[in-house]
Gaussian input, Z-matrix of N, CA and C with variables (Angstrom, degrees):
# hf/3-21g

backbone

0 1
 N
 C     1     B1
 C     2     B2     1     A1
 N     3     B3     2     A2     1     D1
 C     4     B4     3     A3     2     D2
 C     5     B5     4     A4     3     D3
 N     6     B6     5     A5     4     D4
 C     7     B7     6     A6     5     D5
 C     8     B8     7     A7     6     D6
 N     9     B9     8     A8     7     D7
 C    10    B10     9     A9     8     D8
 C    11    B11    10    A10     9     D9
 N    12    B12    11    A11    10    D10
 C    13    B13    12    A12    11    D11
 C    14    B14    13    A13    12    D12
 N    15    B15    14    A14    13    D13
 C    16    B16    15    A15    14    D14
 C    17    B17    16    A16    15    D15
 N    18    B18    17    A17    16    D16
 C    19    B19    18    A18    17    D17
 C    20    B20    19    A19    18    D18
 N    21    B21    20    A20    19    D19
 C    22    B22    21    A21    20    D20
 C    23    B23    22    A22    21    D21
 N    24    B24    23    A23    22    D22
 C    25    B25    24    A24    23    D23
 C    26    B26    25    A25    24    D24
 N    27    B27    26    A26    25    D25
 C    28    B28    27    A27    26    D26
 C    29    B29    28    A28    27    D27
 N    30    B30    29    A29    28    D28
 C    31    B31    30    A30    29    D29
 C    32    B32    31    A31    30    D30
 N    33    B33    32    A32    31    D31
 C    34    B34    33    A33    32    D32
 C    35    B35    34    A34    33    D33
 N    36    B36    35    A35    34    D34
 C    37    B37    36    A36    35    D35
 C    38    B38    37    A37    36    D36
 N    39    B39    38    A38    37    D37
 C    40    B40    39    A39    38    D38
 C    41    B41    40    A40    39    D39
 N    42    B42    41    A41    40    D40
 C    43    B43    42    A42    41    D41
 C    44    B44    43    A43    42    D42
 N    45    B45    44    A44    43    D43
 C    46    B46    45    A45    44    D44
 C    47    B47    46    A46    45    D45
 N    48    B48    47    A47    46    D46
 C    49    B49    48    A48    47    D47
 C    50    B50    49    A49    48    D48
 N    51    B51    50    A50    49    D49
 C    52    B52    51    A51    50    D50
 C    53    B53    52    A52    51    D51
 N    54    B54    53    A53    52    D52
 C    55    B55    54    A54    53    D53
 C    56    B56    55    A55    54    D54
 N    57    B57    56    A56    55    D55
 C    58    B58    57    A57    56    D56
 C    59    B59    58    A58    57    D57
 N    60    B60    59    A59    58    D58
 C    61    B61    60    A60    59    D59
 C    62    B62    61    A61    60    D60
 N    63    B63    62    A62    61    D61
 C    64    B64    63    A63    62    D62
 C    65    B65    64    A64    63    D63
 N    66    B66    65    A65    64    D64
 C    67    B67    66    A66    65    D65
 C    68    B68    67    A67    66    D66
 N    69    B69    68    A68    67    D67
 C    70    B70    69    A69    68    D68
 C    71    B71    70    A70    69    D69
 N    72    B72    71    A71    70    D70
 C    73    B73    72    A72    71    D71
 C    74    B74    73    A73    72    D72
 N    75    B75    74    A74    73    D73
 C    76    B76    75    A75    74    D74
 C    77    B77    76    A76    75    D75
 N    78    B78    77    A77    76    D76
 C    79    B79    78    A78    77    D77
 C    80    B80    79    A79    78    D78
 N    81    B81    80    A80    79    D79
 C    82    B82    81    A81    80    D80
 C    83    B83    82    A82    81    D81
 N    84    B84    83    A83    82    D82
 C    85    B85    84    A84    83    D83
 C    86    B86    85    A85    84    D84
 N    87    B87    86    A86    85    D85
 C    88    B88    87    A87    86    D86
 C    89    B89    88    A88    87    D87
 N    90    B90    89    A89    88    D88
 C    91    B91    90    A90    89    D89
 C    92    B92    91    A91    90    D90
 N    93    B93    92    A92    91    D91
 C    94    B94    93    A93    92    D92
 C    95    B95    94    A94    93    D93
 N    96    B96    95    A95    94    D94
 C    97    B97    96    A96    95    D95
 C    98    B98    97    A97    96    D96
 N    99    B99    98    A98    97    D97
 C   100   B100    99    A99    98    D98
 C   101   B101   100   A100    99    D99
 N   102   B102   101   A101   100   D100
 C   103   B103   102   A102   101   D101
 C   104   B104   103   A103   102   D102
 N   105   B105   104   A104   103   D103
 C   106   B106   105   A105   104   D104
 C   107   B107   106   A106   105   D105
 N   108   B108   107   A107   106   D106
 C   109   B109   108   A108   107   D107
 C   110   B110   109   A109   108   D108
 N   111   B111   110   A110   109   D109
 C   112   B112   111   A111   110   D110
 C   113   B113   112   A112   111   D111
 N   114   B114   113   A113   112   D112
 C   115   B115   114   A114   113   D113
 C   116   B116   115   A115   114   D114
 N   117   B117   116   A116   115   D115
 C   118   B118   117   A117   116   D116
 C   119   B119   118   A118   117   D117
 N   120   B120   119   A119   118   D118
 C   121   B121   120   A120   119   D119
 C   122   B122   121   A121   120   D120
 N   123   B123   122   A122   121   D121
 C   124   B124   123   A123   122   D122
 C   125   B125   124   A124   123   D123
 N   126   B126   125   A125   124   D124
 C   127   B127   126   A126   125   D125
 C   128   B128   127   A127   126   D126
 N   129   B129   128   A128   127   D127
 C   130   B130   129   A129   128   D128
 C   131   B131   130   A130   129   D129
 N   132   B132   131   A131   130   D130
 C   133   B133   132   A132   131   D131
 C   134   B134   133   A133   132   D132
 N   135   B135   134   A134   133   D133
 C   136   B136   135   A135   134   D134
 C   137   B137   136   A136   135   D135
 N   138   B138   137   A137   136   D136
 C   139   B139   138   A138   137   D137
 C   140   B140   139   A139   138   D138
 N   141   B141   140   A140   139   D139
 C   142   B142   141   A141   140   D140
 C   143   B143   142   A142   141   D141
 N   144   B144   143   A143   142   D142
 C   145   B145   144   A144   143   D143
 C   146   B146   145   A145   144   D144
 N   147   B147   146   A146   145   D145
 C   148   B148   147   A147   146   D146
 C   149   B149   148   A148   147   D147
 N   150   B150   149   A149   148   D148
 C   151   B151   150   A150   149   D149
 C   152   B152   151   A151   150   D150
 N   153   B153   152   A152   151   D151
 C   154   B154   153   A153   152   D152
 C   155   B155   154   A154   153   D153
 N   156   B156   155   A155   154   D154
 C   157   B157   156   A156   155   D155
 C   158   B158   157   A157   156   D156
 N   159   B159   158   A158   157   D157
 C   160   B160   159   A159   158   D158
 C   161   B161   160   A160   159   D159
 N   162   B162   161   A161   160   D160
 C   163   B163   162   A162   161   D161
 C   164   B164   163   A163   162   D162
 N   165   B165   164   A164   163   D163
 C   166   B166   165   A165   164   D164
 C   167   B167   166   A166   165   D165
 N   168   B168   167   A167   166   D166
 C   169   B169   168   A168   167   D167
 C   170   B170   169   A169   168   D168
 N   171   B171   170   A170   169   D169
 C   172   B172   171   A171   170   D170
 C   173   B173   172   A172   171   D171
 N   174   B174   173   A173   172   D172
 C   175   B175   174   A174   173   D173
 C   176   B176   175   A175   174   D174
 N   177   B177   176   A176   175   D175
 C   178   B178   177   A177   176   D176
 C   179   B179   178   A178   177   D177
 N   180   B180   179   A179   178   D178
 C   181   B181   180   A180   179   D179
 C   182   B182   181   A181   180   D180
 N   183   B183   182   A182   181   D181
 C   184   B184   183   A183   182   D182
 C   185   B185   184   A184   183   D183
 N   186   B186   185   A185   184   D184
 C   187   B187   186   A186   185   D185
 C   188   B188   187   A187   186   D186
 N   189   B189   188   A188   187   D187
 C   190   B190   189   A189   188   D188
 C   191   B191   190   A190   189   D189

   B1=1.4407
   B2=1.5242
   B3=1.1755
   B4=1.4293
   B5=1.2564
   B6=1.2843
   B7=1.8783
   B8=1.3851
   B9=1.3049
   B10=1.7503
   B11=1.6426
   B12=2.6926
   B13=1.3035
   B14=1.2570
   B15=1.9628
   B16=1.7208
   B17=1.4619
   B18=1.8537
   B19=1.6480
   B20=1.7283
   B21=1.4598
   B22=1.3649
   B23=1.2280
   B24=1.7857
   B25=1.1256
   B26=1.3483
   B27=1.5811
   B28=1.7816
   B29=1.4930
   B30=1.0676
   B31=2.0244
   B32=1.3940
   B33=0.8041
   B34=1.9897
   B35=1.7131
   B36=1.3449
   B37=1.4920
   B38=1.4812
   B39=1.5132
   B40=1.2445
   B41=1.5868
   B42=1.5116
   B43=1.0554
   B44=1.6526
   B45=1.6063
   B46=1.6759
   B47=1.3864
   B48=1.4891
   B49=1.7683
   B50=1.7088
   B51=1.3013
   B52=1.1132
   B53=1.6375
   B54=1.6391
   B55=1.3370
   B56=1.6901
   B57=1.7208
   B58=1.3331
   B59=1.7001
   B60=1.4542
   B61=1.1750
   B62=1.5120
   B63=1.1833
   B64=1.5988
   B65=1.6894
   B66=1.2347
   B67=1.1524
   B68=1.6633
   B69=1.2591
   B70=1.1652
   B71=1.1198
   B72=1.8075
   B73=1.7167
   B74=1.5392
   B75=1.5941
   B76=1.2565
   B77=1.5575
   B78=1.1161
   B79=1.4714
   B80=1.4198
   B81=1.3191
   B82=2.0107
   B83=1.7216
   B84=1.3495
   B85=1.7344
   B86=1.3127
   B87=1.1093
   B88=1.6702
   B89=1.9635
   B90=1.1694
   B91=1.6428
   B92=1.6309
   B93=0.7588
   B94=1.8210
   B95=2.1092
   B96=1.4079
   B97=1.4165
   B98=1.2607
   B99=1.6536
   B100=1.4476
   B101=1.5330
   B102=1.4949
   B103=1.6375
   B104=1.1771
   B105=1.5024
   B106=1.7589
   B107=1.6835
   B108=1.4452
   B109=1.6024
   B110=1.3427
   B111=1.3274
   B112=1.4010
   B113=1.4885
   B114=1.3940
   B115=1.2966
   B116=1.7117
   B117=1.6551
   B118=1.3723
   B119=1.2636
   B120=1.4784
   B121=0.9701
   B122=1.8507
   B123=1.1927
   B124=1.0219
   B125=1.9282
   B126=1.0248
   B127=1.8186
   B128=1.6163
   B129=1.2706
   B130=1.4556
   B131=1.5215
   B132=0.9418
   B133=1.3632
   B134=1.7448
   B135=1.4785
   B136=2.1739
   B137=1.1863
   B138=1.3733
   B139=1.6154
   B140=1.4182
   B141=1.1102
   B142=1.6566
   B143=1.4486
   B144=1.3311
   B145=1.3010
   B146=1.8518
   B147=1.3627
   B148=1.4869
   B149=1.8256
   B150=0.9239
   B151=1.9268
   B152=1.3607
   B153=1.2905
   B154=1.4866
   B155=1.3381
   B156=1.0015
   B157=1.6094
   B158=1.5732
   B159=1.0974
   B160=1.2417
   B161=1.5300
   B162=1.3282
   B163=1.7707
   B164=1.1260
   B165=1.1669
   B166=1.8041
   B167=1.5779
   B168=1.0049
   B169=1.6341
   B170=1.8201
   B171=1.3081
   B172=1.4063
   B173=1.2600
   B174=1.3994
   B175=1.0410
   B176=1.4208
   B177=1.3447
   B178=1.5239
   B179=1.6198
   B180=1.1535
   B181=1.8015
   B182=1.6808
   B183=1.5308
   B184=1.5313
   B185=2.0263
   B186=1.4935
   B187=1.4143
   B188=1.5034
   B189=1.3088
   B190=1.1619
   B191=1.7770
   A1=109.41
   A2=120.34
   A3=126.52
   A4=108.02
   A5=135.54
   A6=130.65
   A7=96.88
   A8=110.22
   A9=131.98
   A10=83.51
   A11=86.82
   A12=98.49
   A13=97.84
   A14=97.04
   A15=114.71
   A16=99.24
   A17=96.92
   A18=104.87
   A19=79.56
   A20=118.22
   A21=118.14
   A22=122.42
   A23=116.85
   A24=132.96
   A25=107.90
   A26=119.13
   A27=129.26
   A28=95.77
   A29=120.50
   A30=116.00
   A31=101.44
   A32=104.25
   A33=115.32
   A34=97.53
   A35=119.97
   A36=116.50
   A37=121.38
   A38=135.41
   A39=115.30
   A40=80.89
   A41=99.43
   A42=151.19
   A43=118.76
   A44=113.13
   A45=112.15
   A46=99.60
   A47=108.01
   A48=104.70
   A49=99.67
   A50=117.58
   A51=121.68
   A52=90.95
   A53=118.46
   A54=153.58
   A55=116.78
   A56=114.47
   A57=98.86
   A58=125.84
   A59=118.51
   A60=103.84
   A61=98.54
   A62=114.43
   A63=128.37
   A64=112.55
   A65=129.50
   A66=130.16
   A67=131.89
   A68=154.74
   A69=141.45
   A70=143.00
   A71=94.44
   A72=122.13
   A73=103.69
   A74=87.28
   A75=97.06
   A76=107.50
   A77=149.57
   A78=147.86
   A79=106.44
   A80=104.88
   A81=100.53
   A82=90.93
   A83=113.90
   A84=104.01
   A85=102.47
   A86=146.49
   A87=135.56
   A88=94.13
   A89=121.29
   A90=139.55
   A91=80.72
   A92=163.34
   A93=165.05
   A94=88.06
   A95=105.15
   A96=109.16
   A97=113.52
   A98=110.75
   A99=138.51
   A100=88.79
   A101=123.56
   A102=139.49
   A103=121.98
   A104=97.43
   A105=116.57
   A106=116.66
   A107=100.16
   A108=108.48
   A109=99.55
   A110=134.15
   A111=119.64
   A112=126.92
   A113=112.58
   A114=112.48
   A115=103.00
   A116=110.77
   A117=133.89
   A118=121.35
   A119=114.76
   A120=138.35
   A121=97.83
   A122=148.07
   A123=134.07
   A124=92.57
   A125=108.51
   A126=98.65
   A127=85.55
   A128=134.08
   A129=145.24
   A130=129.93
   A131=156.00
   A132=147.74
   A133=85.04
   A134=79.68
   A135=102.94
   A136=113.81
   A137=114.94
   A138=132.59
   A139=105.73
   A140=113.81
   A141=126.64
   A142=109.79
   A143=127.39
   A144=106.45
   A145=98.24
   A146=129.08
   A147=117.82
   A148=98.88
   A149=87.92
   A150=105.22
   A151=108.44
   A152=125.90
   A153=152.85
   A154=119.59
   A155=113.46
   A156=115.34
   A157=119.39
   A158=147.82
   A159=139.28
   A160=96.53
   A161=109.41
   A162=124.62
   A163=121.22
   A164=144.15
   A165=142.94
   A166=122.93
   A167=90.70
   A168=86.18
   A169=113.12
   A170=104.97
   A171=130.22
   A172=115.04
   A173=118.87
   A174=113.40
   A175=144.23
   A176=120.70
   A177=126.64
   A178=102.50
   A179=115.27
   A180=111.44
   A181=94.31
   A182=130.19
   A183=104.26
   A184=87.39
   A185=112.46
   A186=119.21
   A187=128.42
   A188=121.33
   A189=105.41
   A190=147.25
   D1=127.33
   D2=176.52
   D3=-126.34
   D4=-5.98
   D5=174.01
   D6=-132.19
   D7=161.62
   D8=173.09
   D9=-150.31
   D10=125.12
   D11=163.99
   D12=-126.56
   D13=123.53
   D14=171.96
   D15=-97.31
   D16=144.41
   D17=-171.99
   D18=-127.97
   D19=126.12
   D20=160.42
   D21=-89.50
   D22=119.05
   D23=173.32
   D24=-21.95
   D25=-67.96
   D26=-155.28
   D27=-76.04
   D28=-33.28
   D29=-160.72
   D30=-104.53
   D31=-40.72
   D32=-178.36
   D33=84.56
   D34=19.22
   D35=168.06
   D36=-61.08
   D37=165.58
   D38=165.61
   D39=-159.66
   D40=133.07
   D41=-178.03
   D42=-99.33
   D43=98.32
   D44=177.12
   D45=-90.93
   D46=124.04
   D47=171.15
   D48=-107.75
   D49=134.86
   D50=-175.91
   D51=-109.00
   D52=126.38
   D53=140.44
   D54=-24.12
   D55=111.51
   D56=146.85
   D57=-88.59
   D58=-4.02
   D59=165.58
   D60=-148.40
   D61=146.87
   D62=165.46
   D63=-22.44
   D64=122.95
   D65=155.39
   D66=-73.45
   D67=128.36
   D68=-166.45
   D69=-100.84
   D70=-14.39
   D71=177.26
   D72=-155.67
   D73=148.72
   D74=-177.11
   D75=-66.50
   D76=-13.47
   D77=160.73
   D78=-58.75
   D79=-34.51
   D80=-173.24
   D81=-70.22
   D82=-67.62
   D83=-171.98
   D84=-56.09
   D85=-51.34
   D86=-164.28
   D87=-47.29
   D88=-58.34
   D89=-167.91
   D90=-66.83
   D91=-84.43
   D92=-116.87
   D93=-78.86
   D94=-54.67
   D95=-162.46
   D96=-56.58
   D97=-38.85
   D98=-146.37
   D99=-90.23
   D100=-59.21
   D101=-155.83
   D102=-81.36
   D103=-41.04
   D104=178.55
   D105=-92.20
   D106=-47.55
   D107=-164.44
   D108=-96.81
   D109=-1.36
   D110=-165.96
   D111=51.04
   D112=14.96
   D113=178.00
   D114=-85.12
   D115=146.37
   D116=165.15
   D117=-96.17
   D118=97.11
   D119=-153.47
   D120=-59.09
   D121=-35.68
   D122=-161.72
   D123=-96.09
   D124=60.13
   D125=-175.19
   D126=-158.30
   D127=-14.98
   D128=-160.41
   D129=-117.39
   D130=160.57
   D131=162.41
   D132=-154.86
   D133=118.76
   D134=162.77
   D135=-105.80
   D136=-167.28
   D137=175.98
   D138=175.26
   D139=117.69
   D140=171.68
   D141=-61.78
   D142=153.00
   D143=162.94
   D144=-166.37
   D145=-171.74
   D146=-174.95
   D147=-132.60
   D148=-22.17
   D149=-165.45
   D150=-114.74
   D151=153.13
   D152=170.19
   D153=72.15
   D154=-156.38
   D155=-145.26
   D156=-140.75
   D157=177.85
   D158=179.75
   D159=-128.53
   D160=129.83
   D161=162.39
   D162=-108.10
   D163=139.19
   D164=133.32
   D165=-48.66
   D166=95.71
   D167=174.94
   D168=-102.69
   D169=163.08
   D170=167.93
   D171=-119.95
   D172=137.81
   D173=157.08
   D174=-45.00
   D175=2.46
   D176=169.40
   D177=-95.29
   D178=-17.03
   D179=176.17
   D180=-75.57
   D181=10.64
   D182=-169.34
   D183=-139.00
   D184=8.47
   D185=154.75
   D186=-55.80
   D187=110.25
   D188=160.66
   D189=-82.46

């Protein structure tokens, strides 16, 4: 894992934090979000991930 994406419940922001070192458990990132980022974990939903990308979509990209 080299990125964590937080989406805030109340703002609908989302936030890519890019990693200087690998995390190993999900308790280490929950403690990283809470300690480092000041994020409140019950206001948030993340997901670690190493690969892909973020798009804008419209609903005409999902027309057939």
């Amino acid at each position: 894992m080299n990125r964590i994406a937080v989406m805030s419940y109340n703002t609908g922001d989302i936030d890519i934090i890019t990693l200087d070192k690998e995390m190993e458990t999900t308790e280490e990132v929950k403690d990283y979000l809470q300690e480092n980022c000041n994020y409140n974990l019950d206001e948030i939903y993340w997901m670690e991930f190493d690969k892909g990308k973020i798009s804008f979509l419209t609903s005409a990209d999902f027309s057939v």
